[in-house]
C-alpha positions as CSV (number, residue, x, y, z in Angstrom):
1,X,-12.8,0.3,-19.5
2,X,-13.2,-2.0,-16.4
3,X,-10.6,-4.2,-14.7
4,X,-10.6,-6.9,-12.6
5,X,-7.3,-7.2,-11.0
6,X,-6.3,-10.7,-8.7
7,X,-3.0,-10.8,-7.4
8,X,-3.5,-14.6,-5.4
9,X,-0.9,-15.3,-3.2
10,X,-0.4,-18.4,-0.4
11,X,-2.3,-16.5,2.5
12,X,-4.9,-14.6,0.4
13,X,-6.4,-13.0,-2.9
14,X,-6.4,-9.8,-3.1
15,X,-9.0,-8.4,-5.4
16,X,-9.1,-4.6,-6.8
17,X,-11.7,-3.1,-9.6
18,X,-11.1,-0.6,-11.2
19,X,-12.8,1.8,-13.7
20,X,-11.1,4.4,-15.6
21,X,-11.9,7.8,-14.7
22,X,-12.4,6.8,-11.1
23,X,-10.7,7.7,-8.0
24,X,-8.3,4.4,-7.2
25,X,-9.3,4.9,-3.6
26,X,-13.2,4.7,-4.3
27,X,-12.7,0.8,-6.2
28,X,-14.1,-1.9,-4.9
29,X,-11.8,-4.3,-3.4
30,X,-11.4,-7.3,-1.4
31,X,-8.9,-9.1,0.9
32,X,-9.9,-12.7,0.5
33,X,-8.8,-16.0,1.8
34,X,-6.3,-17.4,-1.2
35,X,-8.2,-20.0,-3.1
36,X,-5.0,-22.8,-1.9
37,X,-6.8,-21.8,1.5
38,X,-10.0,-22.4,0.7
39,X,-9.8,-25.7,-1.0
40,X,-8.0,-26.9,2.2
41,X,-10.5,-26.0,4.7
42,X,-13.1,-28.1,2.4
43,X,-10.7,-30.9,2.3
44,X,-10.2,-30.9,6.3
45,X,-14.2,-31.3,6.7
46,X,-14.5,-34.9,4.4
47,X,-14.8,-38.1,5.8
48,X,-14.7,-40.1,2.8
49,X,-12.8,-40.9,-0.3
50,X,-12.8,-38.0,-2.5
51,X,-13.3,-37.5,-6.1
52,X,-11.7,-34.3,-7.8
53,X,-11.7,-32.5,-11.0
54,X,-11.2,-29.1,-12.2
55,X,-7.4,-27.7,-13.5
56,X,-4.0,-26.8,-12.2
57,X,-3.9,-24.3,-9.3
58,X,-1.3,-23.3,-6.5
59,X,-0.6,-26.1,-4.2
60,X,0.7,-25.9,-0.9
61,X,-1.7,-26.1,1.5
62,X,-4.3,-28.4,-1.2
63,X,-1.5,-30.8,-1.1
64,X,-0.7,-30.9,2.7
65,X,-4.3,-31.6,3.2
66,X,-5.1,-34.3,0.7
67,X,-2.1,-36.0,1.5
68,X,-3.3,-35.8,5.2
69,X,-6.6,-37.6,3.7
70,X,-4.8,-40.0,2.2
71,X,-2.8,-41.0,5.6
72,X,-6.5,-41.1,7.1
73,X,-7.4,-44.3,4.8
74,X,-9.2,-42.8,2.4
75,X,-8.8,-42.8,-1.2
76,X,-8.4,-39.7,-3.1
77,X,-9.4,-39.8,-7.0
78,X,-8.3,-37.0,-9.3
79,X,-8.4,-36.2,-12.7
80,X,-5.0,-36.1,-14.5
81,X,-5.5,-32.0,-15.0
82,X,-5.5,-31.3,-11.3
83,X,-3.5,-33.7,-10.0
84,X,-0.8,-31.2,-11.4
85,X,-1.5,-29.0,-8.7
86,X,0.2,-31.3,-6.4
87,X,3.4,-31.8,-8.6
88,X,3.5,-31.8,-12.0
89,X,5.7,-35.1,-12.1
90,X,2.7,-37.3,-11.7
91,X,4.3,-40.0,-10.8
92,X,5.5,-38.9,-8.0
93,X,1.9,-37.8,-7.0
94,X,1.3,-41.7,-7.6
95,X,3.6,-42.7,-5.3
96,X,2.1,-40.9,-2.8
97,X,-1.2,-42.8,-3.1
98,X,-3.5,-41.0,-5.1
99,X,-5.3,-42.2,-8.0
100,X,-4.9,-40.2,-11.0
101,X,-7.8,-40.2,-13.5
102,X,-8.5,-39.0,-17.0
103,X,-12.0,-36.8,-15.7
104,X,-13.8,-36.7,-13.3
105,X,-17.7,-36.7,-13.0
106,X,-19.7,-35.8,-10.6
107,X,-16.8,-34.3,-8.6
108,X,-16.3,-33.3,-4.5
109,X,-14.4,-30.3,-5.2
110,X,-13.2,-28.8,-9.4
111,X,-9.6,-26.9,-8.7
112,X,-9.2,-23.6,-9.8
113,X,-7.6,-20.3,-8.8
114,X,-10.2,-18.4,-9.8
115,X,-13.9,-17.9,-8.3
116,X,-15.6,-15.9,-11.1
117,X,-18.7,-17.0,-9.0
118,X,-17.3,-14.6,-6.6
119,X,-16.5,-11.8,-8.6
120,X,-19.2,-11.6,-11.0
121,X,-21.3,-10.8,-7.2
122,X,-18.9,-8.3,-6.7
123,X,-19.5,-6.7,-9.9
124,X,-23.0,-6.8,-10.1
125,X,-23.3,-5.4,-6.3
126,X,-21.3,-2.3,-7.5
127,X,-23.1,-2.0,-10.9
128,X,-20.6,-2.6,-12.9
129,X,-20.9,-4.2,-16.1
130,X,-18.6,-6.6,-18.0
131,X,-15.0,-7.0,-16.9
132,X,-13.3,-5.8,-20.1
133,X,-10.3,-7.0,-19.2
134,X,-9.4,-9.9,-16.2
135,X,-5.4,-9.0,-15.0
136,X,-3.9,-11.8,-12.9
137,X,-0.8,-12.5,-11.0
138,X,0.3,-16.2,-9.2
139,X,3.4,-17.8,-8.5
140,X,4.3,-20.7,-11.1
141,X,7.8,-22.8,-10.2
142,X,7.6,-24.0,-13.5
143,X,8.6,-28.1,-14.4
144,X,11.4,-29.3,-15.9
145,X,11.7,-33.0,-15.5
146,X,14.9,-33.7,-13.3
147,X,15.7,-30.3,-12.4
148,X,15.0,-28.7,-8.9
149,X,12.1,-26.0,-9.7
150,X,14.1,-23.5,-7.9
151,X,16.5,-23.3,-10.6
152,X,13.3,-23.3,-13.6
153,X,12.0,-20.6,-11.5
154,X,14.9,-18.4,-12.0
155,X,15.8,-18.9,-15.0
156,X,12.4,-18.0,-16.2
157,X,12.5,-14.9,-14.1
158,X,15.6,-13.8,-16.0
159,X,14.0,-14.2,-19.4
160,X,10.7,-13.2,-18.1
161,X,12.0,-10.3,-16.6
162,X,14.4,-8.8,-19.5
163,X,15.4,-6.5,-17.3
164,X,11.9,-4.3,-17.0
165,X,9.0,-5.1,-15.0
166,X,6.3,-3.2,-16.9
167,X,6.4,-5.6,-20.2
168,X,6.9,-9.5,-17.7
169,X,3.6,-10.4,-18.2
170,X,1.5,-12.9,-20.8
171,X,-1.6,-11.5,-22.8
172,X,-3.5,-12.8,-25.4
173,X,-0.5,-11.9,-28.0
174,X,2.3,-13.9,-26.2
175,X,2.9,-17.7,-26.3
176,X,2.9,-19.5,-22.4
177,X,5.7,-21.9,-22.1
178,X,4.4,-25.7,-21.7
179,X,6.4,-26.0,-18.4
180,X,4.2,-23.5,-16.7
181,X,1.5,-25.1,-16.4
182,X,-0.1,-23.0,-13.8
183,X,0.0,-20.0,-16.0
184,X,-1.6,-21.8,-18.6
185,X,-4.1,-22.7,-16.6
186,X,-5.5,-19.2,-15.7
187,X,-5.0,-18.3,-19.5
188,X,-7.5,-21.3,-20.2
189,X,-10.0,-20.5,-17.4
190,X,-10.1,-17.0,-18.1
191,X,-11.0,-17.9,-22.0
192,X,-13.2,-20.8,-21.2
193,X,-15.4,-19.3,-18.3
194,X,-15.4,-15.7,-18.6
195,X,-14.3,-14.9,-22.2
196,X,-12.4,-11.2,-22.5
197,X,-9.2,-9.9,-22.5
198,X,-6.4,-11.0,-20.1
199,X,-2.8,-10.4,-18.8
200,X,-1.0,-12.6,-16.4
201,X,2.0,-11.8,-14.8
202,X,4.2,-13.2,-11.7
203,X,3.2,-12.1,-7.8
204,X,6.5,-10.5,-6.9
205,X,6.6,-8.5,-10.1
206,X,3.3,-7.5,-9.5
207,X,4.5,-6.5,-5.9
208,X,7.6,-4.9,-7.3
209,X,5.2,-2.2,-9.6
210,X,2.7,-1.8,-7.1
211,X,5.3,-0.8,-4.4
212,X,6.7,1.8,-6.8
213,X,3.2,3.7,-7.1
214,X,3.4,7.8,-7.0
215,X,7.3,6.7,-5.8
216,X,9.8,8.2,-8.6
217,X,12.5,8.0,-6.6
218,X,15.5,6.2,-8.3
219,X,17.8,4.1,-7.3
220,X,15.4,1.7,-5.2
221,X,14.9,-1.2,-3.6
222,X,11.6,-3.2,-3.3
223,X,11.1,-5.9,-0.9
224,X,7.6,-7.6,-1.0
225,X,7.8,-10.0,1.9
226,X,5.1,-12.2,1.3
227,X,3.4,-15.0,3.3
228,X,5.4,-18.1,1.2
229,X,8.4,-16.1,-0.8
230,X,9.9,-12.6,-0.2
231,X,10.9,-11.0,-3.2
232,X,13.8,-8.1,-3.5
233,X,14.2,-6.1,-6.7
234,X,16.6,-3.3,-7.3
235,X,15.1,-0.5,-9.8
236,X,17.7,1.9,-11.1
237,X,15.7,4.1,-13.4
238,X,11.6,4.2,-14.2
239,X,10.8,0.1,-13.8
240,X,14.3,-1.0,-15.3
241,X,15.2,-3.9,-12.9
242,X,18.9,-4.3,-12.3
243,X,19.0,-7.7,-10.2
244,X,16.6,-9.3,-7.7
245,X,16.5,-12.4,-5.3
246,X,13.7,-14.6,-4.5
247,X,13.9,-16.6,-1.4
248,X,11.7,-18.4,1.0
249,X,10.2,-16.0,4.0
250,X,10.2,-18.0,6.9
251,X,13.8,-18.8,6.3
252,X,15.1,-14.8,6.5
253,X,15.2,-12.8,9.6
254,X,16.1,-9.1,9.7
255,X,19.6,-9.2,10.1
256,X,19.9,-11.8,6.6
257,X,17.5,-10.0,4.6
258,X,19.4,-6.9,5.0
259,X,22.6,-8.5,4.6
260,X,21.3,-10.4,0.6
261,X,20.0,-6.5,0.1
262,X,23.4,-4.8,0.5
263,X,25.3,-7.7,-1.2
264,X,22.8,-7.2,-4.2
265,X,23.3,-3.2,-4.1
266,X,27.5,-3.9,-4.3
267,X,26.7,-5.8,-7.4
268,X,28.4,-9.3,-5.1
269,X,25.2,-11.0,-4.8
270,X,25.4,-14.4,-6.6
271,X,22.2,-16.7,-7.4
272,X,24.6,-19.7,-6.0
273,X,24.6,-18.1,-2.5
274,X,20.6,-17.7,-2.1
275,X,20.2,-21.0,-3.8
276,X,22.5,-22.6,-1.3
277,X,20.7,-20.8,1.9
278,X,17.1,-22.6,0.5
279,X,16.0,-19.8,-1.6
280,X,15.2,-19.8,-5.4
281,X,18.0,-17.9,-6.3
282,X,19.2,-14.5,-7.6
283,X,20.0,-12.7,-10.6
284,X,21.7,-9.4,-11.8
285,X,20.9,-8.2,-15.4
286,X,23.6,-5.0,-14.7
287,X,27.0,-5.3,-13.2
288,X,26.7,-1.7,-11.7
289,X,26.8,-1.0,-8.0
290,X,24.8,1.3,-6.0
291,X,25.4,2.9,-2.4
292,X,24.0,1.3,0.7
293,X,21.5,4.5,1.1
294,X,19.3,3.8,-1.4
295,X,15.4,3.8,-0.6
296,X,13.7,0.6,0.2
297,X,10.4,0.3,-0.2
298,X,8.3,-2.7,1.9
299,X,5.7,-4.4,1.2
300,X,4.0,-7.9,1.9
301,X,1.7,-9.2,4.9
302,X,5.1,-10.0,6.6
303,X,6.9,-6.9,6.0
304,X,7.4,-5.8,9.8
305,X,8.9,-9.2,10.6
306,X,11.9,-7.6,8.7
307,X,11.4,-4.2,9.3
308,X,9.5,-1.6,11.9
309,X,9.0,2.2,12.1
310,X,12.6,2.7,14.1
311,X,14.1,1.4,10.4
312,X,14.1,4.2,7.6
313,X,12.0,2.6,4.6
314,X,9.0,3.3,3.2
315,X,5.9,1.1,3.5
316,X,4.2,1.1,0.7
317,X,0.6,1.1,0.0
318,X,-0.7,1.9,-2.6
319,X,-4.5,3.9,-2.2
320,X,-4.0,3.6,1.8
321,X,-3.6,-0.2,1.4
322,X,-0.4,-2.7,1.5
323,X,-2.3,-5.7,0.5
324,X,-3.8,-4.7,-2.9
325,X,-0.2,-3.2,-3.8
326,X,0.4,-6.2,-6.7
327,X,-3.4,-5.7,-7.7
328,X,-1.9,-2.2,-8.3
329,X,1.1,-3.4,-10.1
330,X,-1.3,-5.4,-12.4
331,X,-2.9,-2.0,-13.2
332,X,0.3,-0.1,-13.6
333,X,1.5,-2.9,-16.4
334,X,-1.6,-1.9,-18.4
335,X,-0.1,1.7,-18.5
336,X,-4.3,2.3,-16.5
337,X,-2.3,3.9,-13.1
């Protein structure tokens, strides 16, 4: 079987294939600007009103740059699908001046987090044939109508989670809650465009697996300090998650990050106290505490903002690579690493 794993974060895709059989290190892979990214750069280089279709994909910089276009005097016309990518309260997105349509013809730019364009070249350049099954990880706040999507965020985490790592993810045999609505858009494109098997999970659980690659040691602590959101996980035994914290990246330094770790290895870390800092939150499914000593493992394109090679952690990377270590962790949920 082949496998085509995406793990899209804000500052880039990173894409691995894999075959069984094959060496990990000899797979094909690429390091690509994230789709959020691209879209953006397209958007900068328009000088006229804009017409856009397509479905709901990760925001951030798509909605700094529209809304930019927008300030510019010119109109920006999008169909009600992808108009979620700015905020899935659309009347909010409204307010802001945009002018949400049913569809779209004829469109500037069609939203969507995943380019198979891109990697059916990729495949065909490597002689591979059909993708038997497409793994893919985002970031989805989740929308509940009133509520700050920080809190939705965590409390899907907690029920996503269940406590493991290796079985938070959606496949063709598990329902997709209508509040996620990014999820449920990769599910759709996937079935629509490319028609094969699927799993999708969450970035910093895929980050959390990947960084544990060839790594048995237990008790542990993964930190996947990614370009938007840095993500800590305690692992006490195999991929059984004890607690975790999710907060924003460019509001840690070293000193705090260390600080939520050895709170969250006490067992005194509360969600109230990230939450109130700016971050998503935290969560502990096990009351149990766990010494100060205990291995972390980095990863993330900002990992040695937190941490250099004076501090004793592990950077992980997975095949000689940090940045495909969640396209590992997709893998490694499939029981295929």
């Amino acid at each position: 079987m082949s496998y085509l794993a995406i793990d899209i974060g804000t500052g880039t895709q990173d894409v691995l294939i894999y075959k069984e059989g094959e060496f990990l290190e000899n797979s094909p892979k690429l390091i690509y600007p994230a789709p959020t990214k691209l879209f953006s750069e397209k958007i900068k280089n328009f000088e006229s009103d804009l017409f856009i279709s397509g479905v709901v994909m990760g925001g951030g910089p798509i909605t700094k740059a529209l809304r930019n276009h927008i300030d510019k005097g010119y109109n920006v016309f999008i169909s009600k699908d992808a108009a979620k990518t700015i905020k899935d309260d659309l009347e909010k997105v409204e307010s802001w001046g945009f002018t949400i349509v049913e569809a779209v013809e004829n469109p500037h730019l069609e939203l969507s987090d995943i380019d198979f364009e891109l990697f059916e070249i990729l495949q065909k350049k490597a002689f591979y044939g059909k993708f038997n099954k497409v793994l893919v990880a985002v970031q989805d706040h989740g929308y509940i109508k009133g509520q700050s999507d920080r809190i939705t965020r965590i409390d899907f985490l907690k029920e996503f989670l269940d406590g493991d790592l290796s079985k938070a993810y959606f496949d063709k045999n598990t329902s997709i809650p209508q509040n996620f609505s990014r999820f449920r858009s990769i599910r759709e494109t996937i079935t629509n465009h490319y028609n094969t098997d699927f799993a999708i999970t969450d970035t910093g659980i895929a980050a959390a697996l990947g960084a544990l690659y060839k790594n048995e040691t237990r008790p542990a602590v993964t930190i996947d300090a990614g370009n938007g959101h840095t993500f800590a996980a305690l692992i006490h035994e195999e991929y059984k998650i004890s607690s975790f914290f999710e907060h924003h990246t460019g509001m840690l330094d070293k000193k705090k990050i260390r600080y939520f770790v050895n709170k969250m290895l006490r067992g005194e870390l509360t969600n109230e106290e990230i939450f109130n800092d700016g971050g998503h939150g935290a969560h502990r499914f096990s009351g149990k505490s766990f010494p100060e000593n205990v291995p972390l493992i980095i990863t993330g394109p900002n990992r040695h903002r937190f941490f250099d090679k004076k501090d004793d952690v592990t950077f992980a990377s997975p095949a000689g690579d940090t940045m495909i270590t969640g396209s590992v962790g997709l893998l490694m949920q499939q029981n295929v690493l």
